[in-house]
C-alpha positions in Angstrom: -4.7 -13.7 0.9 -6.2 -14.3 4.2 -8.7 -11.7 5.7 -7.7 -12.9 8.9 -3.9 -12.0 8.6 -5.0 -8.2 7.1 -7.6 -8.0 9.9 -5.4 -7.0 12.6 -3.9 -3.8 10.7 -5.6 -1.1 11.4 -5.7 3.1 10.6 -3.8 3.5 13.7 -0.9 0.6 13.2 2.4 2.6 13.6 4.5 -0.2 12.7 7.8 0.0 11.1 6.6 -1.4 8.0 4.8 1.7 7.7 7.4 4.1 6.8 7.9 5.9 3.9 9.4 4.3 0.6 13.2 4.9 0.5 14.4 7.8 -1.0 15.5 7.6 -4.7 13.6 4.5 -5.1 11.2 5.3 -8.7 10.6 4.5 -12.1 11.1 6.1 -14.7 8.0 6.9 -17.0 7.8 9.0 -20.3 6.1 12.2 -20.5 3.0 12.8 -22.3 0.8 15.8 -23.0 -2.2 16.0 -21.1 -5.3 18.4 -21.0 -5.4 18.2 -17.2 -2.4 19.8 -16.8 1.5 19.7 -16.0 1.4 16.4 -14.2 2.9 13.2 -14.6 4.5 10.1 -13.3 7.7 11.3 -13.0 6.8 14.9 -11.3 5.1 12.4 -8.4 7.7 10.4 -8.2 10.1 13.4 -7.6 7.6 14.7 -5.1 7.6 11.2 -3.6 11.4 11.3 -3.0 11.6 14.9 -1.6 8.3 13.8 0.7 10.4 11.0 1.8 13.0 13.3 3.5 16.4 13.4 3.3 19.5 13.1 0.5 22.9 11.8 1.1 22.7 13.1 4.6 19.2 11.6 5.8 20.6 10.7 9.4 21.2 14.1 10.5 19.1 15.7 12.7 18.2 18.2 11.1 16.4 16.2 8.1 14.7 14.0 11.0 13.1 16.9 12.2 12.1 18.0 8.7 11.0 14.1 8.2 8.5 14.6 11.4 7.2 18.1 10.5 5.9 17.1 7.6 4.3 13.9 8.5 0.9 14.1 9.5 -0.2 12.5 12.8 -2.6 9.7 13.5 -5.2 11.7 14.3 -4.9 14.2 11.6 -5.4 10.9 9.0 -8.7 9.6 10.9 -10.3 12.8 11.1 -9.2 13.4 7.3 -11.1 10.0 6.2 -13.9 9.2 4.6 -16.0 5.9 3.4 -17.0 5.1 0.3 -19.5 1.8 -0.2 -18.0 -0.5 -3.1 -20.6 -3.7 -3.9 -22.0 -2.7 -0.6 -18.7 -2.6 1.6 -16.7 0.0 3.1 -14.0 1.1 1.8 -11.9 3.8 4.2 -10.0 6.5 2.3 -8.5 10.0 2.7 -8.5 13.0 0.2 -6.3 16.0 0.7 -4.9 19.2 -1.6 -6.0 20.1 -4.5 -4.5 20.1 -7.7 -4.2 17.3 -10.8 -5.1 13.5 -8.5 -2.8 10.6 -7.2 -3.7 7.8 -5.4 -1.3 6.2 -3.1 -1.9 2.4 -3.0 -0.5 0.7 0.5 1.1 -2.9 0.4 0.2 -5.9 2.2 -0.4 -5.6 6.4 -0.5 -1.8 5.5 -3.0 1.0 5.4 -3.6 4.6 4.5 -1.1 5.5 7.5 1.7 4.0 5.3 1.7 7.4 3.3 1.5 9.4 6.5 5.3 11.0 5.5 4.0 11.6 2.1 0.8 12.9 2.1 1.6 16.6 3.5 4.1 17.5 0.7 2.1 16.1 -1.7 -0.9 18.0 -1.2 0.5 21.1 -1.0 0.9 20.8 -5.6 -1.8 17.7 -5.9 -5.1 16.0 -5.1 -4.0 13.2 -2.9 -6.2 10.2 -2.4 -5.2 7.5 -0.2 -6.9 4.2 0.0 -7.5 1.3 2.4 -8.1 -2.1 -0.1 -10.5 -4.3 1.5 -9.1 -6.6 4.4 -6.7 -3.7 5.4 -7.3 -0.4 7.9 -10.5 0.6 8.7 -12.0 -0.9 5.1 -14.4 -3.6 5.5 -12.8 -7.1 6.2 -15.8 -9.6 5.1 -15.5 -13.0 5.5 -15.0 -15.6 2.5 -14.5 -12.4 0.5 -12.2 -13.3 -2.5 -8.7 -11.6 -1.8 -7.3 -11.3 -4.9 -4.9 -8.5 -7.0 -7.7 -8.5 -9.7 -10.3 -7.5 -7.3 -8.1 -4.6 -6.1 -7.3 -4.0 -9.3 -11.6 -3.4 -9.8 -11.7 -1.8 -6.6 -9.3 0.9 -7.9 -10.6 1.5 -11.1 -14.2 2.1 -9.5 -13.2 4.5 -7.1 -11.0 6.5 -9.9 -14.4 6.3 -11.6 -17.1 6.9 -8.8 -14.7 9.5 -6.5 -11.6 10.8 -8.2 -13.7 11.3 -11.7 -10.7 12.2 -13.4 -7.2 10.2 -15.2 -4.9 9.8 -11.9 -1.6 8.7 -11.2 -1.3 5.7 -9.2 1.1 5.1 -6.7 1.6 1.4 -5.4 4.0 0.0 -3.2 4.7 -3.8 -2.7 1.0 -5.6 -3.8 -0.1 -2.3 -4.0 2.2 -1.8 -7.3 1.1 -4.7 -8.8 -2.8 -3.8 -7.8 -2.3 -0.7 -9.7 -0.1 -2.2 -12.3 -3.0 -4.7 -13.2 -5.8 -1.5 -13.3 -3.7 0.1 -15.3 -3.8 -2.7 -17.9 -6.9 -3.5 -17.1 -8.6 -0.1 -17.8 -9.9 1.1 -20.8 -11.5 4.1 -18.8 -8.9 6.7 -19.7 -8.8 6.8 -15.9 -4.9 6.1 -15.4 -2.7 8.4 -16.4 0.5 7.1 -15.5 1.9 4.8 -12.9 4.6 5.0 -9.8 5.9 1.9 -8.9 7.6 1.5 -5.4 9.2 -1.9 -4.0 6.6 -3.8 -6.7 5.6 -7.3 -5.8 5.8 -9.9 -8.7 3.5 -12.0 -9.9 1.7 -13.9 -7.3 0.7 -16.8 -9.2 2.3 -20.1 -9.9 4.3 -19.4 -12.7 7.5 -20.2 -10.9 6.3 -24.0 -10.3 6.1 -24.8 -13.8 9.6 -23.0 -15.0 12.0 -24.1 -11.5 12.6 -28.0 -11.3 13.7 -27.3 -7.7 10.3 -26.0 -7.1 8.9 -29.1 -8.7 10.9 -31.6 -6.0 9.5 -29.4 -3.1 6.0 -29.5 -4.2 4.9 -32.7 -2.4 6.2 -31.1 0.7 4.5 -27.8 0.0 1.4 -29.3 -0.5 1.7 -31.0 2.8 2.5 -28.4 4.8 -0.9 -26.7 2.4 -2.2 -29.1 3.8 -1.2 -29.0 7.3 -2.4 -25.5 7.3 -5.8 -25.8 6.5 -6.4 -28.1 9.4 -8.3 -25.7 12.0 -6.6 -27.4 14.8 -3.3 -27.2 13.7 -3.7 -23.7 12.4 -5.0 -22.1 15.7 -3.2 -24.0 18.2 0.1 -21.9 15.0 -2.1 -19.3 15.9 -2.3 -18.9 19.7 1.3 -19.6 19.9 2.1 -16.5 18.4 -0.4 -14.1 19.8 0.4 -14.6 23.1 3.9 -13.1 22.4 3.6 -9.7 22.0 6.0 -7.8 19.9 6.4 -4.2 19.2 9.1 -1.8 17.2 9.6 1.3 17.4 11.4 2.9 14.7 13.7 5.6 15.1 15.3 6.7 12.4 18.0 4.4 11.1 17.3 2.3 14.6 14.9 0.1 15.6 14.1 -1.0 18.8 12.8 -4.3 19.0 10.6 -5.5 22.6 8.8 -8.9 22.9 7.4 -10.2 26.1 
């Protein structure tokens, strides 16, 4: 994963990939006793549905109203931010309610703001904690740093250790599912007590290479176009081509207005 592609997603990115996970979209976890109280995977994700909004009639007007009330503004999620230094890099995050902990775990080009329809209902019976990985938001973006899920997956399981200091339930979407899902394994901690799972990425490895013989025929090409790629050249002159067209959506509700100059 290239820093520079996460590098222009910031805190304050409204974009419409930044709305809230679908309603009804969760897993489905088994409940176990826990000293910390009444909390598990399942009560979050139920939380994480009703934070969502709507039912069966989520178009109305009246649940897009409700939708907006409880989401928190821009503002309200920068001045609710703190940093926490991980191997001597910033790491933004936010912390709100109080109650047993989850930690909301963006996808990829996303940030804390992802969970901005979430976070208010979610505080009001839990400790929500909502992190920027490193690349993404206001967390440090360092050059030649090693992008990977397993050092997210660190990166999580040293701030449930170092800021959260007690068993949490994460909550990933897209990479940030499989982040969590790889900390969860990971961890021998006791620091994970369940796990959420929205719109999880698979495996991003090259597993798929050696099991599809149509991947096999395309794998001269795709190591041309690799190749292609990491010519600095080609890649800005990619680059500048899109940047200079500026595109923008504004999502509204079920629409989406879509503007490019």
């Amino acid at each position: 994963m290239a820093a520079p592609a996460a590098a222009h997603h910031r805190l304050y990115s409204s974009s419409a990939a930044a709305a809230a996970p679908a309603p009804g979209r969760r897993l489905r976890f088994s409940q176990q006793p826990s000293p910390h109280g009444r909390f598990s995977s399942r009560a979050a994700a139920r939380v994480l549905t009703r934070a969502s909004g709507a039912g069966a009639g989520g178009g109305t007007s009246t649940s897009s109203a409700a939708t907006a009330a409880a989401s928190l503004s821009l503002e309200e999620l920068r001045r609710g931010c703190s940093t926490w230094t991980w191997r001597g890099m910033r790491v933004n995050y936010l912390a709100r309610g109080q109650g047993p902990p989850v930690l909301l775990v963006h996808g990829f080009g996303a940030s804390v703001a992802h969970w901005r329809r979430n976070i208010r209902v979610l505080s009001e019976s839990y400790t929500v904690y909502a992190i920027d990985l490193l690349g993404f938001g206001a967390s440090d973006k360092p050059p030649g740093f090693s992008y990977t899920m397993e050092t997210w997956a660190e990166l999580i399981l040293d701030f449930l250790e170092e800021v959260v200091k007690r068993p949490t339930v994460l909550v990933g979407n897209s990479v940030g599912s499989l982040a969590c899902v790889i900390a969860a394994a990971e961890s021998n901690r006791e620091v994970v007590r369940g796990l959420v799972l929205l719109n999880c990425a698979g495996g991003m490895n090259n597993k798929a290479i050696v099991d599809d013989w149509r991947i096999k025929l395309l794998l001269p090409l795709l190591w041309l176009i690799d190749f292609l790629l990491n010519q600095r050249p080609i890649a800005s002159a990619l680059f500048n081509r899109v940047k200079n067209r500026t595109s923008c959506s504004l999502s509204t509700g079920t629409k989406t207005l879509w503007m490019t100059n």
